[in-house]
BASEVEX-582996 format. One record per residue: residue in three letters; x, y, z of N, C-alpha, C in turn. Coordinates in pm, whole numbers, plus 50000, padded with zeros to 5 digits. Atoms other than C-alpha are relative to their C-alpha. Layout:
# BASEVEX-582996
ALAXYZXYZXYZ...
***
This chain:
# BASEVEX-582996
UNK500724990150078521644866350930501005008449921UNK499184996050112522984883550631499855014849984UNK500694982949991522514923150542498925004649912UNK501944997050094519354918750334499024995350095UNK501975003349878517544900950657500245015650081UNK500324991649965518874932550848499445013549956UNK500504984450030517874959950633498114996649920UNK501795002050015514144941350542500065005150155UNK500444991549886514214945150910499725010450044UNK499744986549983515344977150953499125005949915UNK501204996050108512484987450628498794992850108UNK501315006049913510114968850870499815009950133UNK500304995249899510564985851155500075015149982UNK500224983850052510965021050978498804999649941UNK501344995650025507755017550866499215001450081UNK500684997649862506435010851196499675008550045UNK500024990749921507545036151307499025012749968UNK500304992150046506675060451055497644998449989UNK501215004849997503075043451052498885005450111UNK500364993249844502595050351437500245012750048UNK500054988949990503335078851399498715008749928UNK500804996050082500945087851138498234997450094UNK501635003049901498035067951408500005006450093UNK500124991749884498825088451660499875014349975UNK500434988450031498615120951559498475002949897UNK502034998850098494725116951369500195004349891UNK499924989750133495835138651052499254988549905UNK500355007850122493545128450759501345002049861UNK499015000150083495915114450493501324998650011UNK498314998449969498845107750648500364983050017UNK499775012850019498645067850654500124991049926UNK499655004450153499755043550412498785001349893UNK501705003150054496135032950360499155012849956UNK500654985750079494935069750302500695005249885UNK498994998150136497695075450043499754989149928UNK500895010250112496495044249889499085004349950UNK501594996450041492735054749897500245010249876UNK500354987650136493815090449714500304993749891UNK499724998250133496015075249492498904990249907UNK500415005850095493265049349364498505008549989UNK501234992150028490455076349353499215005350074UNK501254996749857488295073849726500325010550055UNK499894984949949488175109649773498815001950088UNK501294999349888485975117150070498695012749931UNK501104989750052482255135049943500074999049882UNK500054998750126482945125349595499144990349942UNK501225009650108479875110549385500204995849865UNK500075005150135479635092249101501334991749945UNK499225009050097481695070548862501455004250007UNK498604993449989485665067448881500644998249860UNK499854999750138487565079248582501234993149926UNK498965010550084489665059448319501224999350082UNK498565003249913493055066048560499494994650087UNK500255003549893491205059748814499914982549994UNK500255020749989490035021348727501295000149960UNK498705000250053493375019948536500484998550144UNK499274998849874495345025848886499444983250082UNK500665005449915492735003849065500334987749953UNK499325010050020493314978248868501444990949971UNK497765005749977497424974848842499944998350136UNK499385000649924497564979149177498874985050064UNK500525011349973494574947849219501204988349953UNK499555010250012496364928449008501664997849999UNK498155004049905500204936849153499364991350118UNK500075009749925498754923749446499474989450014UNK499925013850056497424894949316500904989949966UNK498485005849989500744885749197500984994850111UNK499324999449913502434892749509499444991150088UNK500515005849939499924872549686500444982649945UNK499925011350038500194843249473501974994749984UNK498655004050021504004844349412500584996850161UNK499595007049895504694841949786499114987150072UNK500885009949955502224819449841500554979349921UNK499705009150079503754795749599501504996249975UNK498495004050025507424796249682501125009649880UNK499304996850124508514822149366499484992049904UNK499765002550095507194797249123499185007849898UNK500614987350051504864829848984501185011050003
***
């Protein structure tokens, strides 16, 4: 192993950490996935239609991970 497998590691397991930490203490907003939600708009109690940043956001970050899905899925050749 080289020092890019240990420091993905080491980014793997610092997120862990920081992750489990965030599930264990209940705080709304403190998990990746809730910092996702705000930043693409799902604000809790909020009605109606999301606005131009909002789809804008929603959709870069659909179709980054679209990319990312298909480019490892395919070896890099995406």
């Amino acid at each position: 192993m080289n020092a890019w497998t240990w420091a993905w590691i080491g980014w793997g397991l610092y997120f862990a950490v920081v992750e489990g930490l965030a599930l264990k203490n209940r705080k709304k907003g403190d998990t990746l996935s809730e910092h996702v939600w705000a930043f693409l708009g799902y604000r809790e109690g909020r009605v109606g239609q999301p606005t131009g940043t909002e789809r804008l956001r929603r959709f870069l970050t659909l179709a980054g991970l679209a990319w990312l899905v298909v480019h490892l899925l395919t070896g890099g050749v995406f």
